[in-house]
C-alpha positions as a Python dict, from the first residue, in 0.01 Angstrom:
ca = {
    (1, 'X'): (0, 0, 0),
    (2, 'X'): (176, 362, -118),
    (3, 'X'): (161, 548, 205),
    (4, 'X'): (230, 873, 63),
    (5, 'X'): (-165, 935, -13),
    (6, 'X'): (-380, 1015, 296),
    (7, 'X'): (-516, 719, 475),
    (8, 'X'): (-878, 854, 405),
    (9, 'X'): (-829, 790, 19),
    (10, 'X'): (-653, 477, 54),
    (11, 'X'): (-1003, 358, 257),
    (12, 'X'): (-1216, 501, -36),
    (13, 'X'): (-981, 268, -262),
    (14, 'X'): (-1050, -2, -23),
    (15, 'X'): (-1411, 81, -85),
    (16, 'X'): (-1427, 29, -445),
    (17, 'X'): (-1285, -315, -414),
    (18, 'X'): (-1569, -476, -163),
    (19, 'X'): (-1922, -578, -192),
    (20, 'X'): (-1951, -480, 147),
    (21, 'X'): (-2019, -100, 279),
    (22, 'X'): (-1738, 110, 438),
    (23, 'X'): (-1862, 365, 671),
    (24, 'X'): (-1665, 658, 722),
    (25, 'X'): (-1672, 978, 986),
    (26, 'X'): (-1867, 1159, 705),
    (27, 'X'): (-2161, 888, 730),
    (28, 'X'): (-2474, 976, 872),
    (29, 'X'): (-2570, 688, 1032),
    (30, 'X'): (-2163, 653, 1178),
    (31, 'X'): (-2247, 700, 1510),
    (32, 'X'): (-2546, 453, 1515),
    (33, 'X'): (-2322, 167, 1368),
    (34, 'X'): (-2050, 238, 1570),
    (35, 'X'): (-2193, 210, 1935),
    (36, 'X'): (-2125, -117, 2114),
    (37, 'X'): (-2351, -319, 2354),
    (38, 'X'): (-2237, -175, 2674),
    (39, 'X'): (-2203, 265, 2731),
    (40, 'X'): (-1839, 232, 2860),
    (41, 'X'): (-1654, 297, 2552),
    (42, 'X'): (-1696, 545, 2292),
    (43, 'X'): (-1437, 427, 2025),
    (44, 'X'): (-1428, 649, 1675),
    (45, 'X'): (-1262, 407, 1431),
    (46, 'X'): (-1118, 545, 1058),
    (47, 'X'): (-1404, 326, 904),
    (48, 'X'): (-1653, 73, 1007),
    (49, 'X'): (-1665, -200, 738),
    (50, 'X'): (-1992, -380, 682),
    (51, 'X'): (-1802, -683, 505),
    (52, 'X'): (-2033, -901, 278),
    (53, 'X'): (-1852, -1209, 296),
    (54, 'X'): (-1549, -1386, 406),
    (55, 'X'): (-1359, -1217, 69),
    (56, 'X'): (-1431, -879, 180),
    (57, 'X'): (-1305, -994, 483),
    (58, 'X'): (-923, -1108, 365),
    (59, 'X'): (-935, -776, 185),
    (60, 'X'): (-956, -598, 460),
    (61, 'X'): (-729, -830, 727),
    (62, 'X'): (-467, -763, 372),
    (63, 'X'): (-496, -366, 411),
    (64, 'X'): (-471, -346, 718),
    (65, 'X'): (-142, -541, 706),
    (66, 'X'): (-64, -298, 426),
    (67, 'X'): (-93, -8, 589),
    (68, 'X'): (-61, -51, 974),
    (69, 'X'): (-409, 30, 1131),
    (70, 'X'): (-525, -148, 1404),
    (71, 'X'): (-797, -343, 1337),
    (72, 'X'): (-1085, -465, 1571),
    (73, 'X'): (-1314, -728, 1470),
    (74, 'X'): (-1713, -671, 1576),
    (75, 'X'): (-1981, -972, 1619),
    (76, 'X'): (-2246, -901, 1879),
    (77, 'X'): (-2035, -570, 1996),
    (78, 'X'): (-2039, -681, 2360),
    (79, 'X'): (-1718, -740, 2464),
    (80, 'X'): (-1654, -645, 2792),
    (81, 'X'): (-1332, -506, 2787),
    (82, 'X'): (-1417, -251, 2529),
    (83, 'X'): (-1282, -467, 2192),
    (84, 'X'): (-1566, -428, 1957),
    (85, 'X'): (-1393, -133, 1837),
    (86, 'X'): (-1099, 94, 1823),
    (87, 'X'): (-1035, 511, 1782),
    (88, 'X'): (-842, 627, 1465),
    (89, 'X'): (-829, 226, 1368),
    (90, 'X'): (-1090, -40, 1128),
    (91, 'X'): (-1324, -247, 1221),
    (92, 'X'): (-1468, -572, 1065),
    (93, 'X'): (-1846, -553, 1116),
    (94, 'X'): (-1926, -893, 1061),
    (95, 'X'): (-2339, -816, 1152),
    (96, 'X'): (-2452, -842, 766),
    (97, 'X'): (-2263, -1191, 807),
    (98, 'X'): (-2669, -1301, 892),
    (99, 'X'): (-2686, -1640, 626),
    (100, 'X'): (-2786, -1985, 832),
    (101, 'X'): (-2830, -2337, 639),
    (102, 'X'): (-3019, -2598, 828),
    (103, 'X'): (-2973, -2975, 715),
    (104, 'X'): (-3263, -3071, 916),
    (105, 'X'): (-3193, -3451, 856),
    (106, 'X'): (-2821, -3417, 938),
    (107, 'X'): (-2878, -3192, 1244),
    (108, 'X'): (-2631, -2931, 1147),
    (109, 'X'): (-2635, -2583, 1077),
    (110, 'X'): (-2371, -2337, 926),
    (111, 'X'): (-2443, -2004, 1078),
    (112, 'X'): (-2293, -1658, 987),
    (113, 'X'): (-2082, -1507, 1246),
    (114, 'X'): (-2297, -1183, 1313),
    (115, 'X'): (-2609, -1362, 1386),
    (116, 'X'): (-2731, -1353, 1719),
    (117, 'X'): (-2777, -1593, 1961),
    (118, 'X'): (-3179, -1492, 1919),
    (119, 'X'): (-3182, -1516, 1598),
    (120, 'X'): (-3014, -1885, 1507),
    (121, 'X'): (-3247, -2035, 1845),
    (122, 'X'): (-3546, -1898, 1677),
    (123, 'X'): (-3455, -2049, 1328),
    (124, 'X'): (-3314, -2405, 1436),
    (125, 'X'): (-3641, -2443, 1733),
    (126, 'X'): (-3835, -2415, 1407),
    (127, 'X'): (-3682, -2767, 1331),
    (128, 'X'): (-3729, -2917, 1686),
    (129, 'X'): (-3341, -2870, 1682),
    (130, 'X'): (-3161, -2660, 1954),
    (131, 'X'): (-2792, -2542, 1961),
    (132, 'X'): (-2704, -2389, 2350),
    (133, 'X'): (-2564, -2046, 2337),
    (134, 'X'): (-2536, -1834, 2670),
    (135, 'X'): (-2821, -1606, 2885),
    (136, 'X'): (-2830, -1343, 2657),
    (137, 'X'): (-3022, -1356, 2300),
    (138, 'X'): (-2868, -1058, 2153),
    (139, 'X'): (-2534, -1119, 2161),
    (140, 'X'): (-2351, -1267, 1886),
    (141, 'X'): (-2254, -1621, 1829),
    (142, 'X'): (-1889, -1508, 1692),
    (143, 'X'): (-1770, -1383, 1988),
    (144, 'X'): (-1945, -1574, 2223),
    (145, 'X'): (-1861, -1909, 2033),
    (146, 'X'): (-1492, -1867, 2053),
    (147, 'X'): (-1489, -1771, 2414),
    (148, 'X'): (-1702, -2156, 2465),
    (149, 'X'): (-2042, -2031, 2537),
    (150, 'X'): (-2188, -2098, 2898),
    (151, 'X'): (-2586, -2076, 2937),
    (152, 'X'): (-2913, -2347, 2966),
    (153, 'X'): (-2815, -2642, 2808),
    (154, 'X'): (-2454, -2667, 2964),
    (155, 'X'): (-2490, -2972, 3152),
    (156, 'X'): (-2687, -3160, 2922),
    (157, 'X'): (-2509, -3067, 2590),
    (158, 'X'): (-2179, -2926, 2730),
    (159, 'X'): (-2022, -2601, 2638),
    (160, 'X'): (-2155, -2392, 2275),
    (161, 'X'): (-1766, -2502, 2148),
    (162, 'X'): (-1856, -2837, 2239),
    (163, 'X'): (-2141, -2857, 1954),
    (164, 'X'): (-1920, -2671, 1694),
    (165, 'X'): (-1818, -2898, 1399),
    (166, 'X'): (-1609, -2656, 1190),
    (167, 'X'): (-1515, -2297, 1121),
    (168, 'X'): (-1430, -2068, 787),
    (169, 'X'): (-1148, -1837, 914),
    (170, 'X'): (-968, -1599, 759),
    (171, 'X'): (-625, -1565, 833),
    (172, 'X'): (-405, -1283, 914),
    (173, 'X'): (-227, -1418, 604),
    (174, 'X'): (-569, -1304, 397),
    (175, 'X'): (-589, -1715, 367),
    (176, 'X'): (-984, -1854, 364),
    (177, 'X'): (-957, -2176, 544),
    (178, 'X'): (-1209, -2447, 637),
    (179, 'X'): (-1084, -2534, 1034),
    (180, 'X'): (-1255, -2874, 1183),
    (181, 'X'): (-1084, -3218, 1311),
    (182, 'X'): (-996, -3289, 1028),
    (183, 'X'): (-833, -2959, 831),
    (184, 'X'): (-594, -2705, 1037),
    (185, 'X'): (-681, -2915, 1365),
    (186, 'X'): (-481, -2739, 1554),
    (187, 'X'): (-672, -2404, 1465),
    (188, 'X'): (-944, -2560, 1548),
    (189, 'X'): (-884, -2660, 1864),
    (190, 'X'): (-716, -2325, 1955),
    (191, 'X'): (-1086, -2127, 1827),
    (192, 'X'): (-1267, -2371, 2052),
    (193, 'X'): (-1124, -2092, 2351),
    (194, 'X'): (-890, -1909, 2249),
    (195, 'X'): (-1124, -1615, 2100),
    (196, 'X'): (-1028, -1398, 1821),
    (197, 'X'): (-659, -1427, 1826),
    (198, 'X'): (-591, -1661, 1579),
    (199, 'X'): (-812, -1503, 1286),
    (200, 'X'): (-1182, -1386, 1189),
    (201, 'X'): (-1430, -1624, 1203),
    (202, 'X'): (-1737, -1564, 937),
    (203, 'X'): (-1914, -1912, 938),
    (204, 'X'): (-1937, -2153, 1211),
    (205, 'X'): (-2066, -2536, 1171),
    (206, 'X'): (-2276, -2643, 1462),
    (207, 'X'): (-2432, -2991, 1548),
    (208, 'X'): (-2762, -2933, 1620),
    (209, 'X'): (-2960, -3141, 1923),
    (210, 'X'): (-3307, -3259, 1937),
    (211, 'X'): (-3557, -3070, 2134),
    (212, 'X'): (-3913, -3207, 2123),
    (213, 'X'): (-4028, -3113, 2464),
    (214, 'X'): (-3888, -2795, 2660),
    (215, 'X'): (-3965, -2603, 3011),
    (216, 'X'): (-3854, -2282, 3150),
    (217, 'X'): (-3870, -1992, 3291),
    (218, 'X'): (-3793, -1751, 3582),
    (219, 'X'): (-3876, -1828, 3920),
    (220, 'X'): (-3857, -1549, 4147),
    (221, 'X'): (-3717, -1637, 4525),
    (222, 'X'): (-3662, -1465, 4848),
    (223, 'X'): (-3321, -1318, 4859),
    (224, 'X'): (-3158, -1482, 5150),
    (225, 'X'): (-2855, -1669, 5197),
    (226, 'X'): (-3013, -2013, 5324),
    (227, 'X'): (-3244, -1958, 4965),
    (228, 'X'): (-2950, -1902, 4771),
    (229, 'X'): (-2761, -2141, 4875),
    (230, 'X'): (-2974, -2431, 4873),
    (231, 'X'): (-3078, -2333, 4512),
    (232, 'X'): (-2644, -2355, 4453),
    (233, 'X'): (-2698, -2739, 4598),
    (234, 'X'): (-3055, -2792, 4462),
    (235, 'X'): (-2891, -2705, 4057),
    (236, 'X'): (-2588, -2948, 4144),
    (237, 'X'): (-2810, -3209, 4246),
    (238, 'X'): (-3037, -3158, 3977),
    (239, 'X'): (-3083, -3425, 3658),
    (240, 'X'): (-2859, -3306, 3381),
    (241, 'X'): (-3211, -3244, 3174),
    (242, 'X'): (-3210, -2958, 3361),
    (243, 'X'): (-2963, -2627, 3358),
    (244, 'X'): (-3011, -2288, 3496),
    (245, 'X'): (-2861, -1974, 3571),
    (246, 'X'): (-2923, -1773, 3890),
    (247, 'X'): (-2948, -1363, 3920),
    (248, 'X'): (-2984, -1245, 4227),
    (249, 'X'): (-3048, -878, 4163),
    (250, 'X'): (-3372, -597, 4256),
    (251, 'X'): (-3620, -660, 4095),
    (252, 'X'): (-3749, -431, 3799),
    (253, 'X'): (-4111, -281, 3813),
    (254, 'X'): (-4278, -547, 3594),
    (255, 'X'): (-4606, -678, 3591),
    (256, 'X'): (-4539, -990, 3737),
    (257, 'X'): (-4334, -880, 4013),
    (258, 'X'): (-4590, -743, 4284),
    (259, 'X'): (-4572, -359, 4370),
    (260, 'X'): (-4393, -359, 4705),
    (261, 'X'): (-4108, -648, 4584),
    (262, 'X'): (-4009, -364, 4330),
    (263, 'X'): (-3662, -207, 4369),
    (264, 'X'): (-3614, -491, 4631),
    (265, 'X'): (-3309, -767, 4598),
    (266, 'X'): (-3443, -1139, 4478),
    (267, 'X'): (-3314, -1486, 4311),
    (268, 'X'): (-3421, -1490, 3998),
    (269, 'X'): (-3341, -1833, 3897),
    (270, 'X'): (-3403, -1872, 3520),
    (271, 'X'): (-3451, -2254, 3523),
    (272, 'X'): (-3419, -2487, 3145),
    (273, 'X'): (-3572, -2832, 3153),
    (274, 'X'): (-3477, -3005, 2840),
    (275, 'X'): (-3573, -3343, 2899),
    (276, 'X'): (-3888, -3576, 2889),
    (277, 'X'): (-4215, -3432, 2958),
    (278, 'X'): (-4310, -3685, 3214),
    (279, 'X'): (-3972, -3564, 3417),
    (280, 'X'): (-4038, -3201, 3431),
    (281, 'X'): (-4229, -3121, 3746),
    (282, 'X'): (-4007, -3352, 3943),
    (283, 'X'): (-3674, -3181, 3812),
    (284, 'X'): (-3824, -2864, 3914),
    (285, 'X'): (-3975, -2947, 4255),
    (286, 'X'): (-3668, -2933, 4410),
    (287, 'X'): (-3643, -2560, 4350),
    (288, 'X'): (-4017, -2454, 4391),
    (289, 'X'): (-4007, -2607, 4731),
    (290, 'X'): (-3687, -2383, 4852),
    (291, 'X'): (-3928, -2108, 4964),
    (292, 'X'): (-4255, -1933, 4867),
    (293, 'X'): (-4194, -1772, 4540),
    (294, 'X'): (-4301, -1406, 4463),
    (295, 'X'): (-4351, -1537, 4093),
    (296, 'X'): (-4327, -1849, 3917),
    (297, 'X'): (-4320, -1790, 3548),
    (298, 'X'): (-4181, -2171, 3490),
    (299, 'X'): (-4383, -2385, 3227),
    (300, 'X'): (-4359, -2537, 2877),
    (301, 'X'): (-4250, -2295, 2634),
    (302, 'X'): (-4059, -2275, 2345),
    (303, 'X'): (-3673, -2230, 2438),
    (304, 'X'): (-3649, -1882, 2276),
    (305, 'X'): (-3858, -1768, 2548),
    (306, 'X'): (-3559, -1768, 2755),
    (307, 'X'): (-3429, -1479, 2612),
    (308, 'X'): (-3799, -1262, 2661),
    (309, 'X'): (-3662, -1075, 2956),
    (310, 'X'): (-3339, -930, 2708),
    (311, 'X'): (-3364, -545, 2678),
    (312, 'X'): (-3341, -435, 2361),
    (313, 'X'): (-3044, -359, 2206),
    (314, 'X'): (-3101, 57, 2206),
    (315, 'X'): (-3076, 62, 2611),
    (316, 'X'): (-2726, 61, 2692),
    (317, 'X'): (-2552, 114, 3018),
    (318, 'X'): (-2210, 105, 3104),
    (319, 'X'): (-2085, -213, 3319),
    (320, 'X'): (-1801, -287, 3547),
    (321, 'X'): (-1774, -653, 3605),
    (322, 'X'): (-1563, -974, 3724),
    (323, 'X'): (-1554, -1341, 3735),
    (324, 'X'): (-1443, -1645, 3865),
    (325, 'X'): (-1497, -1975, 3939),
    (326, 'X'): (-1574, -2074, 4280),
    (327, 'X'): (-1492, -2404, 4487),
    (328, 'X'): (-1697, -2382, 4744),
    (329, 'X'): (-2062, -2183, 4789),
    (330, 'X'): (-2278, -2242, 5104),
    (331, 'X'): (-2475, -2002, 5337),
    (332, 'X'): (-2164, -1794, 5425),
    (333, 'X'): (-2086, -1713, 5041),
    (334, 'X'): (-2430, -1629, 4982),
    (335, 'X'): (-2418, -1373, 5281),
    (336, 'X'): (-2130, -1225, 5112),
    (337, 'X'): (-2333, -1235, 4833),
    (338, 'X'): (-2597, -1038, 4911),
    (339, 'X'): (-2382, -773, 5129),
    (340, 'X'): (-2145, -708, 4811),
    (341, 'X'): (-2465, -621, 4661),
    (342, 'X'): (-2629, -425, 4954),
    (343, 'X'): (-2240, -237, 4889),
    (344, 'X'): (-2339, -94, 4560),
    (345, 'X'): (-2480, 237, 4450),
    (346, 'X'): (-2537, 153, 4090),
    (347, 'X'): (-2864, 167, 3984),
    (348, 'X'): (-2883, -197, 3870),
    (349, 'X'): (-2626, -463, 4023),
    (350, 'X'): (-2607, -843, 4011),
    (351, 'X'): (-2444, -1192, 4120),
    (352, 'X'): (-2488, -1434, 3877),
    (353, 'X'): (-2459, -1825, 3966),
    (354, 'X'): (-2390, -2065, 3674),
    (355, 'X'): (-2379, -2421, 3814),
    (356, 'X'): (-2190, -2639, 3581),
    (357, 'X'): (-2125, -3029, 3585),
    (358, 'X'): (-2267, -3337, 3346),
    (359, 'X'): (-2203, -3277, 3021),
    (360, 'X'): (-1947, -2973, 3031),
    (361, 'X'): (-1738, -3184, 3270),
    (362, 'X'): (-1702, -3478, 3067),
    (363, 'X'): (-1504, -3344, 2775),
    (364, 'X'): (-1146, -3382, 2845),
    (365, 'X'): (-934, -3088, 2955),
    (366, 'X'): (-702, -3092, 2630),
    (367, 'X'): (-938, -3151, 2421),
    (368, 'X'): (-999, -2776, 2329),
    (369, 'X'): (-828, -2468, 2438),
    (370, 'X'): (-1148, -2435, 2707),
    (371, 'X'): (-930, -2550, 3001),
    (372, 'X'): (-1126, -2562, 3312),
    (373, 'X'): (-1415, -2856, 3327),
    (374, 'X'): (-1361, -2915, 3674),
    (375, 'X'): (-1509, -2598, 3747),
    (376, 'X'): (-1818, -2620, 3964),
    (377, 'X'): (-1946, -2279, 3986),
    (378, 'X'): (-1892, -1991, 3784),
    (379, 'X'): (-2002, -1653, 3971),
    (380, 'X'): (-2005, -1309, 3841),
    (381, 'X'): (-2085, -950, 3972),
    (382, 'X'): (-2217, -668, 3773),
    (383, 'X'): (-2267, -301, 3834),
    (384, 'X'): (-2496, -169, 3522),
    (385, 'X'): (-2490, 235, 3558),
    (386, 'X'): (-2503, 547, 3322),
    (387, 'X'): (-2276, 825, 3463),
    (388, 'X'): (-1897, 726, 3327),
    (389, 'X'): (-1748, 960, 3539),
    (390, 'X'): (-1805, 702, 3845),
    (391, 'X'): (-1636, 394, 3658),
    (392, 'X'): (-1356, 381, 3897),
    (393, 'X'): (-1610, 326, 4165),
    (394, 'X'): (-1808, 70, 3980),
    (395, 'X'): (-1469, -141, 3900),
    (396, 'X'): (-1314, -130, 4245),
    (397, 'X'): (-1715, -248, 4438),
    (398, 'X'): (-1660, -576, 4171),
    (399, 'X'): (-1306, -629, 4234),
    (400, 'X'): (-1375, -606, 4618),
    (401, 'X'): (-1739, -807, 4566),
    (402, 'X'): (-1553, -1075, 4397),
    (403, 'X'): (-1232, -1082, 4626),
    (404, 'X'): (-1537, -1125, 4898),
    (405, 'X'): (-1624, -1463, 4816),
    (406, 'X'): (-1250, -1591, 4859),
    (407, 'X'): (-1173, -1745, 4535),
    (408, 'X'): (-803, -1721, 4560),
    (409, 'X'): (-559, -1544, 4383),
    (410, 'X'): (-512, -1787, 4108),
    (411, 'X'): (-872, -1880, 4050),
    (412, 'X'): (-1018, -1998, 3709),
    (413, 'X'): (-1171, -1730, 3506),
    (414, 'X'): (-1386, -1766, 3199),
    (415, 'X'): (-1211, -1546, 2894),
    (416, 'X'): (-1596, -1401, 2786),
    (417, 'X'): (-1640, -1284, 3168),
    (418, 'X'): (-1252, -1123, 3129),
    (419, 'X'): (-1285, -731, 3183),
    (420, 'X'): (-943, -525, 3145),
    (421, 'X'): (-707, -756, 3374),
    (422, 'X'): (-428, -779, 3179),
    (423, 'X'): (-174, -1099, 3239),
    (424, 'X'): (-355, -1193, 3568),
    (425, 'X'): (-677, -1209, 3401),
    (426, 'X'): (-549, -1427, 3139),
    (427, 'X'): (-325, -1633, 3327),
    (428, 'X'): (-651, -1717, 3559),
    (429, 'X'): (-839, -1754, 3202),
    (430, 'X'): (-606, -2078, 3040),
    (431, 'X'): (-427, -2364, 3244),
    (432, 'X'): (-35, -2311, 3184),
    (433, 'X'): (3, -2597, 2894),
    (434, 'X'): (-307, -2471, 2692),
    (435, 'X'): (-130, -2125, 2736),
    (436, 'X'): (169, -2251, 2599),
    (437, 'X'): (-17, -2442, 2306),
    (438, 'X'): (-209, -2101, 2251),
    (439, 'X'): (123, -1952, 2161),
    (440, 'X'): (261, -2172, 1981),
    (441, 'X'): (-72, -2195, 1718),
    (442, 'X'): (-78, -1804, 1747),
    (443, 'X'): (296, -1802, 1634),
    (444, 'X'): (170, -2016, 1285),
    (445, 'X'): (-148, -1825, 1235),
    (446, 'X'): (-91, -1435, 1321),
    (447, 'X'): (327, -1417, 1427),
    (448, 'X'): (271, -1037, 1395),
    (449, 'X'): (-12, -1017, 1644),
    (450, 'X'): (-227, -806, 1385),
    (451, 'X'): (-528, -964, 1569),
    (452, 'X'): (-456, -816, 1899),
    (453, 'X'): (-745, -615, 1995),
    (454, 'X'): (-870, -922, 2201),
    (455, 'X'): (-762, -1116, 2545),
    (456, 'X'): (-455, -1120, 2359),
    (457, 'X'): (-276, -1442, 2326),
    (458, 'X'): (79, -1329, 2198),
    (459, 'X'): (283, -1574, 1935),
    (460, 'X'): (542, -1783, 2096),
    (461, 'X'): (958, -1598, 2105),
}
């Protein structure tokens, strides 16, 4: 690339050889593509480019190269530490990347990596097929994908990398390759985990599971620390037909919350049966019978529902947040719990329980870059808030809310929970050898680090 003309007419050059749309400064609708999920960053990148397909993506990866820009790659948008986008740099928008192809009789689907979560669930249930994704509909099964993808079928069908059959990527090499277990193995087990460092990702193959009977749903609990931790052993104890995700948070002013439980900290449990009909009330009885519930929205349902309570994606709020994965949890964690939250002045604030087990433990720890199965609880804290000048604030109350529950210094971490924590926060995210492995891949794929803008796995020395 001759860098003697200005970088603004080497992009409109750029332009002219995509199918895609490059969005400039001078674009009117600029500053509605380029906000993120969360308020906390406020990135203005050279160009936004809404690629078309994976060869508008090498095009770009190649220019970039050319000419030195950073480059951030955007799915969903929701990366918590703020790498959906980038000031002064380029960004892949991979959101018009929105193609899916269902083989109904072979149970797979390849899916386009700016769909949403929402989006492929509502297509595949369709099918009376089901892929598990995480708790959130509108985020986007790129990012969340490469991460491995924790949320309400975990313990029956594992992790979302754990039903992913293969992968185009394109390489920082401007390569288009096919990754599965059979070509580029070992960049396919590195994506299965190690996020966006080892290329862009614009398809993904996914197995897709049966799903002929399904029932969920929030059920709304008393916020005390006996409650909460019971429902902890209650989920572990559970069949593996049945996965679920606890918030215990105040509750907002909606109808089926009654008028004086408003503003007030609960458990909402959101609670996924996936299993027989005939099984279903006794999988949930367990739970219903942990105390008098101030609203039971549980029943059959198709599994999309799980994602009715998502805002929609034009309320944003900035959010501090950290993660790890916990050993132990009984009544004296779940005080801590709820006093971390009691802490906190921002206007919404959570701990979130993910109980793990069955299926997500049973696939070996090598077997993709997704290192910790032994994990038994994965807990988060969130402070959701709108004034950026009190971030500082925010971060320290979940540093401190997190350090509360005594995970240890060296604590698993999941890399999609990973806010701004540097080395720590990655050394907590991969087990030592997968690090090492990581490195070595990265080293093949992208030895110049152009894919950086990430939890950045640097190429082996």
């Amino acid at each position: 690339m001759d860098k003697r003309f200005p970088i603004e007419d080497q992009i409109e050059m750029l332009a002219t050889a995509l199918r895609g749309r490059v969005v400039t400064p001078a674009a009117t609708d600029y500053d509605a593509l380029r906000a993120v999920a969360t308020d906390n960053f406020d990135r203005r990148p050279a160009a936004l480019i809404r690629v078309a397909n994976a060869a508008d993506v090498a095009a770009v990866v190649n220019f970039a190269r050319a000419t030195d820009l950073p480059l951030a790659i955007r799915s969903g948008g929701h990366s918590t530490a703020g790498y959906s986008s980038i000031d002064h740099g380029l960004v892949i928008d991979l959101r018009a990347l929105d193609g899916i192809e269902i083989d109904v009789l072979a149970r797979t689907a390849w899916v386009g990596s700016g769909l949403t979560a929402g989006a492929v669930t509502r297509a595949v249930e369709q099918h009376g097929l089901i892929v598990g994704f995480g708790d959130a509909g509108t985020v986007g099964v790129g990012g969340l994908t490469l991460g491995g993808g924790v949320g309400y079928l975990v313990r029956k069908h594992g992790l979302t990398i754990d039903s992913l059959l293969a992968a185009e990527v394109v390489t920082a090499d401007g390569d288009i390759v096919i990754a599965d277990a059979g070509s580029h193995p070992d960049l396919f087990w590195a994506i299965r985990g190690g996020g966006g460092n080892f290329g862009v990702v614009t398809r993904l193959q996914f197995r897709l599971h049966p799903l002929q009977f399904f029932y969920g749903g929030p059920l709304v609990l008393p916020a005390t620390a006996e409650v909460i931790a019971a429902y902890v052993a209650a989920a572990e104890a559970a069949p593996e037909t049945l996965s679920t995700i606890g918030n215990v948070m105040p509750l907002p002013p909606v109808p089926f919350v009654p008028a004086e439980m408003h503003g007030r900290l609960a458990l909402v449990a959101m609670l996924a049966y996936s299993g027989e009909r005939d099984g279903a009330e006794a999988a949930l009885a367990p739970f219903r019978a942990l105390a008098a519930p101030i609203a039971d929205l549980v029943g059959e349902a198709p599994y999309s529902s799980m994602y009715a309570m998502d805002p929609p994606p034009e309320v944003r709020a900035s959010v501090a947040i950290r993660s790890r994965y916990v050993t132990r949890f009984g009544t004296a964690e779940a005080a801590a719990l709820l006093a971390a939250l009691e802490a906190s002045d921002a206007p919404m604030k959570l701990g979130q329980l993910r109980p793990l087990g069955g299926a997500y433990g049973r696939v070996p720890a090598d077997a993709t870059a997704f290192g910790h199965r032994d994990g038994r609880l994965l807990v988060a804290f969130m402070a959701m808030y709108a004034d950026r000048s009190h971030a500082a604030g925010h971060e320290r109350w979940a540093i401190d809310a997190m350090a509360g529950l005594r995970p240890g210094a060296q604590s698993p971490a999941y890399v999609n929970f990973l806010a701004q924590e540097g080395a720590l926060g990655l050394a907590a995210a991969y087990p030592a050898a997968t690090w090492q492995r990581l490195r070595e891949i990265k080293r093949r794929y992208d030895p110049e680090n152009l894919f950086r803008l990430n939890q950045n796995i640097p190429p082996a020395a």
